[in-house]
N, C-alpha and C positions, 0 to 999 in steps of 0.2 A: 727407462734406464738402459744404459748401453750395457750388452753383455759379451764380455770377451771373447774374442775373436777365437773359432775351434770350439767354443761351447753352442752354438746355433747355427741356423742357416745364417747363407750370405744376408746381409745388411746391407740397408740403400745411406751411402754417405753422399751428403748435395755439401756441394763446395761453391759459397757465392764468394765469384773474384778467383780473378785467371791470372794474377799476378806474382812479384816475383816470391812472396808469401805465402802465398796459398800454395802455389805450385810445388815450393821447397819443402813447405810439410808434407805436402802428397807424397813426394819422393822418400820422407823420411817416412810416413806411413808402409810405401812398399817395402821396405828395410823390413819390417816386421812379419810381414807374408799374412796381413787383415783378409777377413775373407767379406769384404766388403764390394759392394757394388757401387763404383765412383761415377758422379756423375759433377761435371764444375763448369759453372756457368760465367762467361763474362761478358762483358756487357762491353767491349772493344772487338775488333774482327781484325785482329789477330793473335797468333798462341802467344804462349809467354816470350817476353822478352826483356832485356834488361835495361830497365830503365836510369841506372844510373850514367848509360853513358850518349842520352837523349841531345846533349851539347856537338855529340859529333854530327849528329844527321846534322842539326844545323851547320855546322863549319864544310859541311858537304866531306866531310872523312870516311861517312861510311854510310853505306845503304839500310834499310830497313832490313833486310835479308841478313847484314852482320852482326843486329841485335839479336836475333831468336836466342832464345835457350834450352827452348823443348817443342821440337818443330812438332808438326800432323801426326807425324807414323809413331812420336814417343807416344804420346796419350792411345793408340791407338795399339802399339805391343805391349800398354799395359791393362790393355782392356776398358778405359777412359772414356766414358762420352765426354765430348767435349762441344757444351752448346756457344760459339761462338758469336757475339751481336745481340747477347740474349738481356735482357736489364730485367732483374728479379724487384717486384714490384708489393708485393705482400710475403711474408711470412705470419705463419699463424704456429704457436707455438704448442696451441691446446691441443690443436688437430693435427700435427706434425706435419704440414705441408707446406709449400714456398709457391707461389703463384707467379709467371715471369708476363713480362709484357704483351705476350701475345694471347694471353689468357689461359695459356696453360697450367694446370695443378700439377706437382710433385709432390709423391709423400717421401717422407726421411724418417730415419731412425735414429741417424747421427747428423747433424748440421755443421758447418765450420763457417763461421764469416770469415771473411778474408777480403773484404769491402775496402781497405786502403784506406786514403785519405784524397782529398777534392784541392783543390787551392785555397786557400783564401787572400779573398779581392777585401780589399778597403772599402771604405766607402767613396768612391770618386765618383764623378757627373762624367757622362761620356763614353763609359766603356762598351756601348752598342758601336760605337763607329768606325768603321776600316781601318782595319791597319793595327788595330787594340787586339792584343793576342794575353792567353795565358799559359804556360810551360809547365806541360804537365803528362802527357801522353804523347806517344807518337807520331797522332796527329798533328796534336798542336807543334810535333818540332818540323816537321814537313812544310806544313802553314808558314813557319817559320820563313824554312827555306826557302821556299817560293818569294816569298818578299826581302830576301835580303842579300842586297847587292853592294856594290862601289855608289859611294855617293847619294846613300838612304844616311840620314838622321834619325838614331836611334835610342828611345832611352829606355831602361830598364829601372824597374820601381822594386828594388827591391837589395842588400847588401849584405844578405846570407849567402850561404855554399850556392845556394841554385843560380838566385838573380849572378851570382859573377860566373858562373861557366857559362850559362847563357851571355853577358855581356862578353867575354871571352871570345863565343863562339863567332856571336855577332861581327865582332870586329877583324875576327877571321876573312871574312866574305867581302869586307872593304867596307862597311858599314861605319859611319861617325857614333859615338857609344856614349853615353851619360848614363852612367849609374847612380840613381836617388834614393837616399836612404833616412827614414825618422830619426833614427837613434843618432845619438853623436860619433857613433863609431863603427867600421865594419863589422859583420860578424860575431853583433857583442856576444852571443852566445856561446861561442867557441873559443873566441881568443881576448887575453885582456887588450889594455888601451893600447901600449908598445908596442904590441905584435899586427893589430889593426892598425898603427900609425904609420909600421913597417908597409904595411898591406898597400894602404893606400898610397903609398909614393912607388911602389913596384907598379902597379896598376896604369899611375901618371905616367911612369915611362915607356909604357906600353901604347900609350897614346889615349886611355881609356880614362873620359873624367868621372869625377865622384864630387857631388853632392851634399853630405851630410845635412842631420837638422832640418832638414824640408817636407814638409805633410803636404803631399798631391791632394789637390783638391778637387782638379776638373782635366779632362781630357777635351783639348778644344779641334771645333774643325766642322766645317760643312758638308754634312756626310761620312768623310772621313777624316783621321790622324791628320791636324796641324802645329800643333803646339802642346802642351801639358804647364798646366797652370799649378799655383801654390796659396798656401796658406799667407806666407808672404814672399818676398821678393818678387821677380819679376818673371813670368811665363818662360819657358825656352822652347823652341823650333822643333818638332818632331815628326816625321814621316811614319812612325810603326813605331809602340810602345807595351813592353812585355811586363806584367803584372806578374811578380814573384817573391810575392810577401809571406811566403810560409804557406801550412798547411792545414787542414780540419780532416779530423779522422772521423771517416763515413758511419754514422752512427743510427741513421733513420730506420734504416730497414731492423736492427736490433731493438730500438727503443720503441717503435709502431708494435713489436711482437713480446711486449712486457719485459723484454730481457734489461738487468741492468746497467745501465747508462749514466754515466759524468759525462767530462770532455771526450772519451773513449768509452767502448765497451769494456766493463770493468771484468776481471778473472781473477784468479787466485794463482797460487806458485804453479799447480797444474794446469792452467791456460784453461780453467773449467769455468762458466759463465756460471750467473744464477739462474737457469736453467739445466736440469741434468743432461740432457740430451743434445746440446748446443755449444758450441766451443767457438771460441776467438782467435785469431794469430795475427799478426801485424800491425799498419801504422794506424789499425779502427779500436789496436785494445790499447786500456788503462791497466796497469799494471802498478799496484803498491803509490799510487797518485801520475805515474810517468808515462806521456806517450811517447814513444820511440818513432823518427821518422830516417833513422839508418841503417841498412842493412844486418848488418852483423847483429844487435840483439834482435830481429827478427828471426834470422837463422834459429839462433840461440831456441827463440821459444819454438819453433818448430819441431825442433826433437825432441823438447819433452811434453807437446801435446802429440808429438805421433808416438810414445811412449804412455800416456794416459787413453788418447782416444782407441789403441787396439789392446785394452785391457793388462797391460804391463806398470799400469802405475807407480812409480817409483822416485824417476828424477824428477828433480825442482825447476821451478825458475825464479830467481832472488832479483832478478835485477841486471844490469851491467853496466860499463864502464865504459864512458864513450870516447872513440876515440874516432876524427875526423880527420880527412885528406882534401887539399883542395886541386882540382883537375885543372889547373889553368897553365899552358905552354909558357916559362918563363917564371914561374910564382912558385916557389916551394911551400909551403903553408902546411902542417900539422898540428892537432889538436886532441891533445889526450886527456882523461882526467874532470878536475875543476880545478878551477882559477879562481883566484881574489884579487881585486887592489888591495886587501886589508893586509901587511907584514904580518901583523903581528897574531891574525888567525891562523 
């Protein structure tokens, strides 16, 4: 059992996930002055940075360097190891240790997952072949960049907030853009049908096609990206194709070490796992049935697990109220709330 912070020696806190989660509750942890020994492991090489605005590396607007948000020397004046490249490989829950890929044990007193969330790909034939990318890390937006020029045929599988800043970005760089989308409508998530129908004739004038109704079935090509196949109608042309179907909150490392597990790592209004010693924050936890994969209620639960995890237990976390922005030059798009077709709900 965690014992508050001022009543013991320091405590060894292991933070899996160097993201923009994990990170923000560390900071709200310092808020509190824990007398904690931080240690946060991430399994990318480099420090935190914000991933929401991964669409400009692609449009070439900004370097890797104008992402950071907590360069070397923060984790380092606040007394941080920060194991960078490191993939945490076992957690054992009984014995309080986390095992990372190079074979290293660490023991914990306190745990935080902060594990994110991974893509999720479809099921399509093909996605080993050049030119097949996923958008999702830094890397991948770099990858990106490197292949996307004037006179690439580009399409992007996907008609949520992500797949269209990436298509966005793409046709920034001169790239020809097809965005394919299952559902019959952009964004069904966010916005009703009018506002998607808006959506998509701004898009059309922007010179960016859309799709609807179409299940990708196979990525074709001899070695690499030539075309992208369907369930029905007819193949189309493609040079480089970006999988951006949503996302799956990283749940293995929690569910391998008995903690519980739905679609998310499940917690309570305290961000407290069913583990006493183990705690969640971001797009890996389930929260009252809901994963959250936007910023702001991540925030949110941040402070009130760095409010429970240094022994100040008090605030809640109930939930929140989502509200979306779409980042595309020329497209205003806001989404607050929920929506119905139904008048008369």
């Amino acid at each position: 059992m965690i014992v508050a912070a001022g009543l013991a020696t320091r405590q060894r806190l292991l933070v899996i996930g160097n993201g923009m989660a994990g990170v923000a509750c560390v900071e709200q942890i310092l808020k509190h002055r824990p007398r904690f020994a931080i240690t946060i492991f991430g399994d990318e090489h480099y420090p935190n940075y914000n991933r929401i605005l991964l669409s400009s590396i692609v449009a070439g607007e900004r370097t890797p360097e104008d992402l950071t948000l907590n360069g070397v020397d923060w984790y380092r004046r606040h007394g941080i190891e920060l194991r960078l490249g490191t993939r945490v490989v076992d957690v054992d829950a009984a014995a309080k240790t986390i095992t990372a890929a190079d074979g290293a044990v660490h023991p914990f007193d306190a745990l935080l997952f902060a594990t994110g969330s991974s893509p999720a790909v479809p099921p399509i034939s093909g996605l080993q072949r050049e030119g097949a990318f996923v958008f999702r890390t830094l890397e991948d937006a770099q990858a990106l960049r490197a292949h996307a020029h004037a006179g690439v045929q580009a399409v992007v599988i996907g008609g949520g907030l992500l797949g269209l800043e990436a298509a966005r970005a793409l046709q920034s760089t001169g790239c020809q853009v097809t965005v394919v989308h299952l559902p019959e409508h952009l964004m069904e998530r966010c916005v009703d049908a009018a506002g998607a129908a808006y959506l998509q004739t701004r898009l059309w004038q922007l010179g960016i096609r859309v799709l609807l109704g179409r299940r990708t079935t196979a990525i074709v090509g001899e070695g690499r990206v030539r075309a992208v196949a369907f369930a029905d109608g007819d193949p189309i042309p493609a040079d480089l194709v970006v999988i951006a179907a949503g996302i799956r909150p990283n749940v293995t490392l929690a569910q391998g070490a008995g903690v519980a597990v739905n679609r998310g790592i499940l917690v309570n209004d305290y961000l407290e796992t069913s583990h006493p010693d183990i705690f969640a924050v971001g797009e890996c936890v389930e929260h009252r049935g809901v994963c959250y994969g936007l910023l702001a209620p991540l925030l949110e639960q941040g402070k009130v697990l760095a409010a429970t995890i240094t022994g100040n237990k008090g605030p809640v976390y109930t939930g929140t109220t989502i509200a979306t922005s779409l980042k595309v030059t020329g497209v205003d798009v806001c989404s607050a709330g929920q929506w119905t077709d139904d008048p008369d709900s």
